[in-house]
N, C-alpha and C positions, 0 to 999 in steps of 0.2 A: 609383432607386426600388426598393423590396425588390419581390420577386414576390410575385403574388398566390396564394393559397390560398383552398380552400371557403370559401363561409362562405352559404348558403340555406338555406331554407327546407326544403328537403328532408327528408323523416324527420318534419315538425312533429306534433306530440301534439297530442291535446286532444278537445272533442266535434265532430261533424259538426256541417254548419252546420244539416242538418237534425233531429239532435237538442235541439241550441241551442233550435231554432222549439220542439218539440215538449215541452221542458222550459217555457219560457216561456205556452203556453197554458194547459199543465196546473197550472201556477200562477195564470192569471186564473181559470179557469173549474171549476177541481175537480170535483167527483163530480156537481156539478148542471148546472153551467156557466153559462148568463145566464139568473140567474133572472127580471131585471126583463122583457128582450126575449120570454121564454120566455110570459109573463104576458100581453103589450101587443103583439104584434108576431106577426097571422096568419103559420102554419107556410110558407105558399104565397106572402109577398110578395115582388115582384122589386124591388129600387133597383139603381141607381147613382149610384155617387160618385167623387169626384174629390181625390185626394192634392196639396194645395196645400201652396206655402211660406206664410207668414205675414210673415218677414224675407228678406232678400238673405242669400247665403249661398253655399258650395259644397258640391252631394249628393254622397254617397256610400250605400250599402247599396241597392244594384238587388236584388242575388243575394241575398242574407236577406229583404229586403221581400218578393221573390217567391215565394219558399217559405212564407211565415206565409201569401201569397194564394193560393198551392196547395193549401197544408195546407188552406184552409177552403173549397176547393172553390168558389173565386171567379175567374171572368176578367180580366185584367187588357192594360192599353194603355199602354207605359212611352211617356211621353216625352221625359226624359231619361236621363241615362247617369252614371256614376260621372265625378267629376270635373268637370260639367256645373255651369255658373253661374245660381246662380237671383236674374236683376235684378235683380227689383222681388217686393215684396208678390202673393202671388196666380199666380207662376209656378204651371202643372200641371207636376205631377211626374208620375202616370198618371191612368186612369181605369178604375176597376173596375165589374164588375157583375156580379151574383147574387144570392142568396140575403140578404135585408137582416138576417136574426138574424145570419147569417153571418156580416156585413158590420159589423157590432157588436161581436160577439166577437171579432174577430181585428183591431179599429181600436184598441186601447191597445199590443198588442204590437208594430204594426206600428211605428204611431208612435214609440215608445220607442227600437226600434232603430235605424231608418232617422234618427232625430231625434237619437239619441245620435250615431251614425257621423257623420252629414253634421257635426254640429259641431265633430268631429274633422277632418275636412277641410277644414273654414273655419278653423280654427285653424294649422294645417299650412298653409293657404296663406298668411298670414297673414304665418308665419316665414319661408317662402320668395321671398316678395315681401322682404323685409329684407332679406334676404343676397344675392338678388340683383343688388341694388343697393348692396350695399357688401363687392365680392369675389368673391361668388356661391360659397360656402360650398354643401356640400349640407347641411341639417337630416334627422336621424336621430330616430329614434325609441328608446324602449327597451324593456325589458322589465316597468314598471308598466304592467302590464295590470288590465282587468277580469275575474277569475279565469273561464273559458271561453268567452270573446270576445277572445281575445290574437289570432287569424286573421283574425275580420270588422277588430280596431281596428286592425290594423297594414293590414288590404286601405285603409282610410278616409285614411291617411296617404300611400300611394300614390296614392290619389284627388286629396287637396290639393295634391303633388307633391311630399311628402316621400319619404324613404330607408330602408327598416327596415334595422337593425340586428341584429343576432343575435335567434332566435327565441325561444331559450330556453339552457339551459346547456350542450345540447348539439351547438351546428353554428357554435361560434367560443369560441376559448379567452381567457378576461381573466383575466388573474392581479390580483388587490389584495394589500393592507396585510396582510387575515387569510388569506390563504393562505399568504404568505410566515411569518407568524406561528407559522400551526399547521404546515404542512411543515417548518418547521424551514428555510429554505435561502435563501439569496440571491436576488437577482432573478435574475442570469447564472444559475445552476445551476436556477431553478427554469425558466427558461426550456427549457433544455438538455433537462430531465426532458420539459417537454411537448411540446415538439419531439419527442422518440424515444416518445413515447407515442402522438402525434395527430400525426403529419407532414404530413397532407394538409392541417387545418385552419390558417385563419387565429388568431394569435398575437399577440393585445393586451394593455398593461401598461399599470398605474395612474403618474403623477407629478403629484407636487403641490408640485412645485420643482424649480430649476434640475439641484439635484443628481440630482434622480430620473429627467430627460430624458436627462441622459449615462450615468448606469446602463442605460436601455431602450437606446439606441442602441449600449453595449457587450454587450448580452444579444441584439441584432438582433431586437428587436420589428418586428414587421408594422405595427402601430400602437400610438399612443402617447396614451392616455386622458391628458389635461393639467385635470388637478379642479382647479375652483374659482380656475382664474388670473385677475386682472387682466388689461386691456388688456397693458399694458407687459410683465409675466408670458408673454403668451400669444404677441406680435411677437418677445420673445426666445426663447421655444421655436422657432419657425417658423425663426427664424434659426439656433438651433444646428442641428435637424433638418434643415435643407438637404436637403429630401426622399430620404432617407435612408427613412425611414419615413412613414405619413401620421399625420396631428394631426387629434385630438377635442377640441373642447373642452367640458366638461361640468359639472354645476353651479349649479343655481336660473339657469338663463340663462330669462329671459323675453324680451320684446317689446322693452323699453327697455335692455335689454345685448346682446341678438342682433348687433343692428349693429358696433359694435365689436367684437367676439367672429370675425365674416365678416368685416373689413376688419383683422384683425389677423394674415391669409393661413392660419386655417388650412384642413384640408380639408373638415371639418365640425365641427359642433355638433349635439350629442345632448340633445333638451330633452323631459325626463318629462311635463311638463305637456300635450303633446299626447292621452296618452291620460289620465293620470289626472285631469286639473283644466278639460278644454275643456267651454264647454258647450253643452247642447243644443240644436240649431237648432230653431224654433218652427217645426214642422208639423202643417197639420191635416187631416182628414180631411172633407169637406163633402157631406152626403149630400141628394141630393135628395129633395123630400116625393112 
């Protein structure tokens, strides 16, 4: 097996999670902010409410939910946790109480994200139940992200017990088709190049055929992206790689190719659909009168 090199999260870019919040409000609520609440709803009344599932599912967004319930100067009672299985219909998720304009203004945002995340999580567990059971593949994430939630959505995937994968372009190197293209250079030599460039990072290359597996494994890829193979495609990479390097496989792989994709030995599968296409777990917010 090659050795390992970096490849974390370390260095990751982007906004806090608490400007995240602070962006998102100021997009419900603008310069006026609830007007209807503002109108209906004494300066002085206290509620509580209660963050319920709607469907069975797995949560994720604790740490973001709880900053949207900071920001608005609301108490809150978590009762579950990232990764935590919501049974049935009507699981609590927390129980907040404060200020009920508060409690208003800050229940679309909260929703949104914690509803967005957890059904990345449900999604994510989803895949990993499959491969589990045919292999036990790990499932990877990628980098279609939702452009300044690439942090909370890959936290959400660890939640489901999925695997992220490089953060962004800079903390793991993938050489493809248009790099080789525009560098001008082979795979061996572009490899060569990134090695004396990036030595400490981990070093992945694209194939999308036979021939392109024995090219990575004369260039001594770290790992070896296997795009778009077949079952039969993906057993014979595994076999010539003879862990030599480890195997991606990657690819429109949904729910009903997963399995064979894990029972064809490779080490993983990288499926975009977790963050860009999963969707939202139905949660609601239930306030008492």
């Amino acid at each position: 097996m090659t050795s390992e090199r970096t490849s974390s999260a370390a260095g990751v870019t982007g906004p806090s999670m608490a400007e995240v919040v602070r962006t998102a409000l100021a997009e419900d609520l603008g310069d006026r902010g609830d007007v209807t609440s503002d109108a209906l709803i004494p300066q002085d009344l206290i509620a509580h409410a209660r963050l319920v599932s709607r469907v069975p599912g797995i949560f994720a967004g604790r740490a973001v939910g709880h900053e949207v319930i900071r920001q608005c100067g609301l108490e809150v009672v978590w009762r579950v946790d990232d990764g935590d299985r919501l049974a049935e219909p009507g699981t609590i998720i927390a129980e907040l109480t404060g200020s009920a304009r508060a409690m208003l203004a800050c229940e679309r945002t909260l929703l949104n994200l914690v509803g967005h995340l957890s059904g990345i999580a449900t999604m994510t567990r989803g895949f990993v139940l499959v491969c589990a059971a045919n292999g036990g593949c790990a499932v990877l994430d990628t980098r279609k992200t939702t452009p300044g939630l690439r942090a909370l959505e890959k936290a959400a995937v660890v939640a489901g017990g999925g695997t992220n994968h490089r953060f962004g372009l800079y903390d793991r190197v993938l050489v493809k088709d248009n790099h080789l293209a525009l560098a001008g250079a082979d795979l061996v030599e572009a490899v060569r190049r990134v090695r004396s460039h990036w030595p400490e990072l981990l070093v992945e290359v694209e194939a999308d055929d036979a021939a392109g597996v024995r090219l990575a494994l004369d260039a001594g890829a770290d790992w070896i992206l296997l795009d778009n193979m077949g079952p039969e495609q993906l057993r014979a990479a595994v076999t010539e790689v003879d862990g030599r390097a480890r195997t991606e496989a990657s690819g429109r792989i949904d729910l009903s190719t997963a399995a064979e994709a894990s029972a064809s030995g490779v080490d993983a599968i990288s499926v975009g659909r977790l963050t860009h296409s999963a969707p939202t777990l139905d949660i609601g917010l239930d306030v008492d009168a």
